[in-house]
C-alpha positions as CSV (number, residue, x, y, z in Angstrom):
1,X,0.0,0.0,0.0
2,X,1.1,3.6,-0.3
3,X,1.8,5.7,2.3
4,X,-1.5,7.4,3.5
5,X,-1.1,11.2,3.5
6,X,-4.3,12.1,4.6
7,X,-6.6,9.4,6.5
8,X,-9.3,10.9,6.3
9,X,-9.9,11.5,2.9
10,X,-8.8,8.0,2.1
11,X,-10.9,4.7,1.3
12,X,-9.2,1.5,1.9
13,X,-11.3,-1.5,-0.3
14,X,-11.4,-4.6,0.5
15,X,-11.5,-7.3,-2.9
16,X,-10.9,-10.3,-3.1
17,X,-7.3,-10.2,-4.5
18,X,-6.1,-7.3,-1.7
19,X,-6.6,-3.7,-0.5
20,X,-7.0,-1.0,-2.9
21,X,-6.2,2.2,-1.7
22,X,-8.5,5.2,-2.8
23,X,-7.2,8.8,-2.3
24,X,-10.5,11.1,-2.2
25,X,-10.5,15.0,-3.3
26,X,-12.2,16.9,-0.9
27,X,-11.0,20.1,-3.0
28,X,-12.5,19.2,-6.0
29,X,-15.7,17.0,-5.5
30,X,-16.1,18.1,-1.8
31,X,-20.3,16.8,-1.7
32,X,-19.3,13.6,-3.6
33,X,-16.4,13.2,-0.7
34,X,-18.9,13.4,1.8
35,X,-21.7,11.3,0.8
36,X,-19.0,8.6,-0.3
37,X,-17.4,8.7,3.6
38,X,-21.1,9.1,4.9
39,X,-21.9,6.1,3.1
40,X,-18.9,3.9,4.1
41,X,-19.0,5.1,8.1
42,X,-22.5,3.4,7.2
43,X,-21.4,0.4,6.1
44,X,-23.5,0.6,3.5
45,X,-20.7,-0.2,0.5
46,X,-19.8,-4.0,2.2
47,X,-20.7,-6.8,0.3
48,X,-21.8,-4.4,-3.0
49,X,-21.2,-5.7,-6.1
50,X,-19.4,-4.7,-9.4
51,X,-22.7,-5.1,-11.7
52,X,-21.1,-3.5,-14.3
53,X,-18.0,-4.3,-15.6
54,X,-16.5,-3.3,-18.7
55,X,-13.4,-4.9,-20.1
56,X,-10.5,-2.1,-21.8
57,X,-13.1,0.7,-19.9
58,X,-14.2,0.5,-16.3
59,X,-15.5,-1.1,-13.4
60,X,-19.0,0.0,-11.5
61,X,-20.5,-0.4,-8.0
62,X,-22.1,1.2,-5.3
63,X,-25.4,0.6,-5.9
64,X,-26.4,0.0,-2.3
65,X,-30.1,-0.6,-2.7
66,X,-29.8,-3.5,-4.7
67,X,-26.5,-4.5,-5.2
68,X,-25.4,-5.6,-1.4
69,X,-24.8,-9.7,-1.9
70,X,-25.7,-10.7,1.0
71,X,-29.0,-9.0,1.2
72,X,-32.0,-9.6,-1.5
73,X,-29.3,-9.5,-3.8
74,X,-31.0,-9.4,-7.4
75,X,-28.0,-9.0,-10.3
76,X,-30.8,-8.2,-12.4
77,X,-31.9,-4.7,-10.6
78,X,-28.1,-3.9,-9.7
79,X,-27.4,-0.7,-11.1
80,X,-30.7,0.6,-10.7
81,X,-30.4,2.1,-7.5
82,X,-28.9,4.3,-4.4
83,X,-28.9,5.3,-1.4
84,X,-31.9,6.7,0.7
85,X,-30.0,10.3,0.3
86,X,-30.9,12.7,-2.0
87,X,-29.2,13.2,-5.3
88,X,-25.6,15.3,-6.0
89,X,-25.1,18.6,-8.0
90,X,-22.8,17.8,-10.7
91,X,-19.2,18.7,-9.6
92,X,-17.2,18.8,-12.8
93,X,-13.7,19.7,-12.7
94,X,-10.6,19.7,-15.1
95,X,-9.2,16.6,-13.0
96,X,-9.0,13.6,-16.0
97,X,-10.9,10.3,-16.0
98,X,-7.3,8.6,-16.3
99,X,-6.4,5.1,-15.2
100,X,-7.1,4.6,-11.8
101,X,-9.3,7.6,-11.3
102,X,-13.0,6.7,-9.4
103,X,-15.8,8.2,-11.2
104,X,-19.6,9.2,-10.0
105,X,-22.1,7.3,-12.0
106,X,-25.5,9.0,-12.9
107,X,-28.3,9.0,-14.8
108,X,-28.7,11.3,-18.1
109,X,-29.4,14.0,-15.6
110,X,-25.8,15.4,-14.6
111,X,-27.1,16.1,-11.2
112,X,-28.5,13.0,-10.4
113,X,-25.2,11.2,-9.0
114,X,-25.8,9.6,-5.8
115,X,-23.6,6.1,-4.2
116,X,-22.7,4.5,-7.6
117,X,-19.3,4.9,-9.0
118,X,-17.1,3.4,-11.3
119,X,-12.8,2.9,-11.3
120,X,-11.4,3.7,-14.9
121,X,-9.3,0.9,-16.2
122,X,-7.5,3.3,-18.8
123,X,-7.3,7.1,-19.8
124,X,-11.4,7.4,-20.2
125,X,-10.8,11.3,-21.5
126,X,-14.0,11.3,-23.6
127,X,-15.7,11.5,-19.8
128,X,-13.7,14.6,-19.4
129,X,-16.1,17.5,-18.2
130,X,-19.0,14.5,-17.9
131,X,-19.2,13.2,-14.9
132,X,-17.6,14.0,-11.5
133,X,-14.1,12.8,-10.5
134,X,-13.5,12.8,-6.8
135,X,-10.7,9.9,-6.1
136,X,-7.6,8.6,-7.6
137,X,-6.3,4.9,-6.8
138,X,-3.3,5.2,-5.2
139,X,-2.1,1.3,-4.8
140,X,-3.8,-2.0,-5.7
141,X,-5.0,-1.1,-9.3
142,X,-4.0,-4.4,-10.0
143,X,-7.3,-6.1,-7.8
144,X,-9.5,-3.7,-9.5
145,X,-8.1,-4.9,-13.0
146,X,-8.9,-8.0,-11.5
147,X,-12.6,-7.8,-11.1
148,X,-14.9,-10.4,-12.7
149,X,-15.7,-8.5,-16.0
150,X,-19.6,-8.7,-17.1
151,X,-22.6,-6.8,-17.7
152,X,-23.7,-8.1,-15.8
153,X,-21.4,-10.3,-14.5
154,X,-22.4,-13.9,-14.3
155,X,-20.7,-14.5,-10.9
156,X,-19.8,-11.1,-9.7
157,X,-17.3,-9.6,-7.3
158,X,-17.8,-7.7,-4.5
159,X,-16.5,-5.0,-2.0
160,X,-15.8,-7.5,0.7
161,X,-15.6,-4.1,3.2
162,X,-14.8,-0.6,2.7
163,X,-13.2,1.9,5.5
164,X,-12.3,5.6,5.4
165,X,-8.1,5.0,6.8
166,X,-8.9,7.3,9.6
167,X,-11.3,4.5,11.3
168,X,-9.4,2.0,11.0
């Protein structure tokens, strides 16, 4: 793992191959910081699947209405939901969608992000300006090029357990 510079803006994941690492950017997405660390203080991101997962593209979760495997999970309706919070404004920035970088997923409406997100497997810069960027893996890439590919997938992985560093 890297060295953790700031533990409270940082998300340790949990997969089945190791820890990945997820430094946050509270100066650039600041609401979409929040309602992710709101969300994992929660709990709510353990057990979530990857329902979505594009080969050469990126990898999607978070959808903790429907996607938590080891409650009523139904791989047919994951991806369809969120939380029980209310939609984020769009907070578009000039930060890239590069490798690495964790993305918020949303409906057409750009304000309409609210727990799913998605880790870019390679330079994504046609999302540039599109959707909200507020993390940056920072060590483990390799268990999130790991993840069962599929959409969705037939057997998918999961977010064993998500922390913010500062709990831990």
């Amino acid at each position: 793992m890297a060295d953790i510079k700031d533990p409270e803006n940082t998300i340790l994941m949990e997969l089945a191959g190791g820890t990945v690492q997820i430094d946050l950017l509270p100066d650039v997405a600041p609401k979409h910081v929040e309602r992710m660390k709101e969300l994992v203080r929660e709990g709510a991101y353990d057990n979530v699947a990857f329902h979505r997962v594009i080969d050469g593209f990126m990898a999607q979760t978070g959808d903790v209405e429907h996607g938590n495997m080891e409650n009523d999970f139904n791989i047919g309706r994951a991806g369809t939901g969120g939380s029980d919070k209310p939609d984020l404004p769009a907070e578009f920035s000039k930060i890239p969608h590069a490798r690495g970088s964790l993305g918020a997923a949303r409906s057409a409406n750009p304000n309409s992000a609210n727990s799913q997100f998605f880790i870019n497997f390679k330079d994504n810069d046609f999302l540039n300006g599109q959707y909200t960027v507020y993390g940056m893996v920072s060590s483990g890439m390799e268990h999130v090029d790991a993840i069962v590919k599929g959409e969705p997938p037939m057997y998918p992985d999961r977010m064993i357990s998500v922390k913010v560093a500062a709990d831990v």
